[in-house]
N, C-alpha and C positions, 0 to 999 in steps of 0.2 A: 504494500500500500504506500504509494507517495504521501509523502504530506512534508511539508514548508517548514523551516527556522529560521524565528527571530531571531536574530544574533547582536550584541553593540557592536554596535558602529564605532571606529576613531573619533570623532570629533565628540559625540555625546558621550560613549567609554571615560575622554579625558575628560571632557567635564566634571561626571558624576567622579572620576578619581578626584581631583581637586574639589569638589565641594566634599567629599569624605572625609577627605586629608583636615581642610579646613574647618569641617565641627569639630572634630577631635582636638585639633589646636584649641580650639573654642572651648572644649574640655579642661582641656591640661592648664589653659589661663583660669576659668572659672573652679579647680583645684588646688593652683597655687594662691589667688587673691584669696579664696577663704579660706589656706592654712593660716596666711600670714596674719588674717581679721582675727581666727581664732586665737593662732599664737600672743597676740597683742591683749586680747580679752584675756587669756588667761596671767600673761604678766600681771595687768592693770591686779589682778585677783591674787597673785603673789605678793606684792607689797601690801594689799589689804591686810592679806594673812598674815604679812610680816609686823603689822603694827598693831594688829587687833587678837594675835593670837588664839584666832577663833576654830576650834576642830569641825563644823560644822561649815565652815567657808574652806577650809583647806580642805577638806573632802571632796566638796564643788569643783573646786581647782584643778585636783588631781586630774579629774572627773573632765573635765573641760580638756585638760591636757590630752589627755588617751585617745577625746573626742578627735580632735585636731590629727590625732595620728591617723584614723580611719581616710583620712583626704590619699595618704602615701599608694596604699591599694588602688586605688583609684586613677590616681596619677601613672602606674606601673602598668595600670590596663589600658590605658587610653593611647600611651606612648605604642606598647605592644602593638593593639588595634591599628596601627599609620602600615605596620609592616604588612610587606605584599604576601600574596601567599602564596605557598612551596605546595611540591608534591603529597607532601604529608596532610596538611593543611590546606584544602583546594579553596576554600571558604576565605581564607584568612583570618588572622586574628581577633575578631571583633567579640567572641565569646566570652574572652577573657574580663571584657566590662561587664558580662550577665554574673559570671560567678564573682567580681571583685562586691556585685550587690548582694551577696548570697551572704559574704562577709560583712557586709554594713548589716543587713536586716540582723545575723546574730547577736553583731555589737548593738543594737537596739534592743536585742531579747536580755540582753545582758544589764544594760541602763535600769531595764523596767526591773530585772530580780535585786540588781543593789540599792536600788528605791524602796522595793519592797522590803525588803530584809532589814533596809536601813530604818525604815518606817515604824516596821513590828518594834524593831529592839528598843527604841525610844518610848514606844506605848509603854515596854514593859519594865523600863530601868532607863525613866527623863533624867536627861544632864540639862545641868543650867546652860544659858548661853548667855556668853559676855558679849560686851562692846556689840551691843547690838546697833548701835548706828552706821558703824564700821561694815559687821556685815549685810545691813541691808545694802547698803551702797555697793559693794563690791557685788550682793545679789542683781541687782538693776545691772550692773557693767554687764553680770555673765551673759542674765536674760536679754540685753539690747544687742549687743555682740553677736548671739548665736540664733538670733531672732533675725538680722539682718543678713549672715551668712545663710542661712535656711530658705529664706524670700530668697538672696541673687543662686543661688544652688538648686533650688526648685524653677525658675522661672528658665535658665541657663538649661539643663535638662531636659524640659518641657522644649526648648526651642528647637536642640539639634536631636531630640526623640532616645536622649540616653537617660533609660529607667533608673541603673544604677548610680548616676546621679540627683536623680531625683529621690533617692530613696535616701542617699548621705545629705540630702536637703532637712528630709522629713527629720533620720539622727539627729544633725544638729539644732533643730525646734525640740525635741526630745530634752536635750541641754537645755535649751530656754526654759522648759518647764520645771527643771530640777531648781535652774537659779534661781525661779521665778519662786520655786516652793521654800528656799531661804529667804529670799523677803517675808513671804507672806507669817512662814514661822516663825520670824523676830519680830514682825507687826503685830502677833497674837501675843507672845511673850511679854511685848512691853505694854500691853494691855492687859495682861494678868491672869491670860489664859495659853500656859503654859503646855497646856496639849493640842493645842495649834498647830505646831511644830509638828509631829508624828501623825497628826489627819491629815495635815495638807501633803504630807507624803504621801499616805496612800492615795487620796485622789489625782495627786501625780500621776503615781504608779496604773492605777487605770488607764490615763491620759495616754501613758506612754503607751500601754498595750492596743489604745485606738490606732496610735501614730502606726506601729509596728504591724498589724493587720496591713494594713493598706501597702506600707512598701513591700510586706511578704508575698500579698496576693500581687501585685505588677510585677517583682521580680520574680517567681516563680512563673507566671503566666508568660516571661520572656523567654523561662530554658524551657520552657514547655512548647515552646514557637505559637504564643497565643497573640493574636492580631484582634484590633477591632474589628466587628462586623462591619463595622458602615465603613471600612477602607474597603474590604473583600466588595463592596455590594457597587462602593463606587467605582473600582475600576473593573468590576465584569459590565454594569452598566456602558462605560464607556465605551470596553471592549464590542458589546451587542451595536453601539451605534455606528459601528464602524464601516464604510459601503464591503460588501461582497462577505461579512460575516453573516453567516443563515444563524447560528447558534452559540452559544457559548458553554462549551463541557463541564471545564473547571478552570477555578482560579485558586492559586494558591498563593498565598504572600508570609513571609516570617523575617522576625529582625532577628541580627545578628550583630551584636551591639547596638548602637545606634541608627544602623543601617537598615533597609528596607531590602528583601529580594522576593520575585516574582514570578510565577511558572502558570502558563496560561494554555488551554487547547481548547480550538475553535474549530466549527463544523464550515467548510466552504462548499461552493458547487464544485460537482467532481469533474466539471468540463472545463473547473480551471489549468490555467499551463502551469508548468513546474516553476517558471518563472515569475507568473503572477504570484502565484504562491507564497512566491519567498517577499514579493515583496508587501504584501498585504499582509504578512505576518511582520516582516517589518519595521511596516506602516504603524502596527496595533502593538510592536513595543514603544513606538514613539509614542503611542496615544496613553501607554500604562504610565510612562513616566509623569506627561501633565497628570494623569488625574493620583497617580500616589504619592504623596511627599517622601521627601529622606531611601529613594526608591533607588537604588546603588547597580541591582543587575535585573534583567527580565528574559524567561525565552519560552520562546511563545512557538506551539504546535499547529500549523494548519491542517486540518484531515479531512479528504474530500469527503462530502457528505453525497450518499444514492441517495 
């Protein structure tokens, strides 16, 4: 049975190479600007801790520090993700940003049990907390700090379609929420409600378990090769409007990293020529790129249709 491949082309191949290249760069800036926001956030929360002596902010700190280190994984997949790919690897590297989230969602699973843990033991043997002006301020630093690395990491993510970025977004909100539960536990304190401290932990710890649902289900739904429906629907759409397409078999689409690839089989007239063929499939990988974003490779089947 004859039937037709799309194949890239040179000129749109190099394209889609350079816009690849280029989110990923986009990556690796939006991983080093918020180590360095977190690194600063958590100085500013060393010197706190250096003059307020508070175990309760130096915990935070730690906390914030380790956070900042979940960026390096990340960084190490993104670089990776630029390299071409070898025989071994026909795909190339891009997977390596699915599982560097695989790593961020357990450092989130991890946040959420030292909040918990942290939480119980204070219900059940409260330490006083000093200097609590001290630490609420260096609290607002942590929370402002990893509040605004969260927003440019999640919206950065969202743009060039990397989950695992988006998911080290949601981590560092996770951190906001801890700092956010030292303020509020010295604000209870110096009001005279001393178990302040240890609830607003746990309702943290909730918190955090919403944040972690949500980057666990996206990053699993990426090794899993899960795609929106309404991309699948848009571009077999397109595919059907295409002249000389009769039907559309199947479409299939799956990211690999942040990258989009596409495998598509179309029913044609079987009194097409071998040449039309090719180019009418073509044709309808041109047509899959406008309609799928972040769309890196496509190949498309034409099969005559009796």
């Amino acid at each position: 049975m004859t039937h037709g491949h799309g194949h890239g082309h040179g000129h749109g191949h190099a394209e889609k190479v350079d816009d690849a290249l280029e989110s990923s760069e986009i990556g690796i800036r939006a991983v080093k600007i918020s180590l360095v926001a977190l690194g600063a956030t958590a100085v500013a929360q060393v010197i706190v801790v250096a003059v307020s002596g508070s175990v309760a902010l130096l915990a935070d700190t730690i906390h914030n520090f380790s956070d900042a280190l979940t960026a390096v994984p990340l960084w190490i997949a993104f670089v990776l993700g630029r390299r071409a790919a070898t025989k071994r690897y026909t795909y190339g590297f891009g997977r390596a940003e699915d599982l560097a989230g695989l790593f961020v969602v357990a450092m989130i699973a991890l946040s959420a049990v030292i909040a918990g843990v942290e939480a119980v033991r204070r219900l059940v043997d409260p330490q006083p907390i000093h200097h609590l002006a001290a630490v609420a301020v260096a609290g607002v630093v942590g929370f402002v700090g990893n509040e605004l690395v969260a927003h440019y990491r999640i919206s950065v993510g969202r743009r060039i379609g990397s989950a695992a970025l988006v998911a080290d977004g949601l981590h560092a909100r996770t951190d906001g929420f801890t700092s956010l539960a030292v303020v509020l536990g010295a604000g209870g304190v110096a009001l005279g409600f001393p178990l302040a401290d240890p609830i607003i932990g746990l309702v943290i710890t909730v918190a955090i378990l919403a944040v972690l649902r949500t980057a666990a289900r996206d990053v699993v739904r990426r090794l899993m090769d899960g795609v929106e429906p309404d991309v699948v629907d848009a571009a077999a759409a397109a595919l059907a409007a295409q002249p000389g397409v009769l039907a559309v078999r199947t479409v299939r689409i799956r990211w690999i990293g942040h990258r989009m690839h596409a495998d598509a089989e179309l029913d044609i007239d079987a009194n097409t020529s071998l040449t039309d063929a090719h180019r009418l499939a073509h044709d309808a990988e041109h047509v899959l790129a406008h309609a799928v974003p972040k769309l890196e490779s496509a190949v498309v089947h034409a099969y005559p249709h009796h």
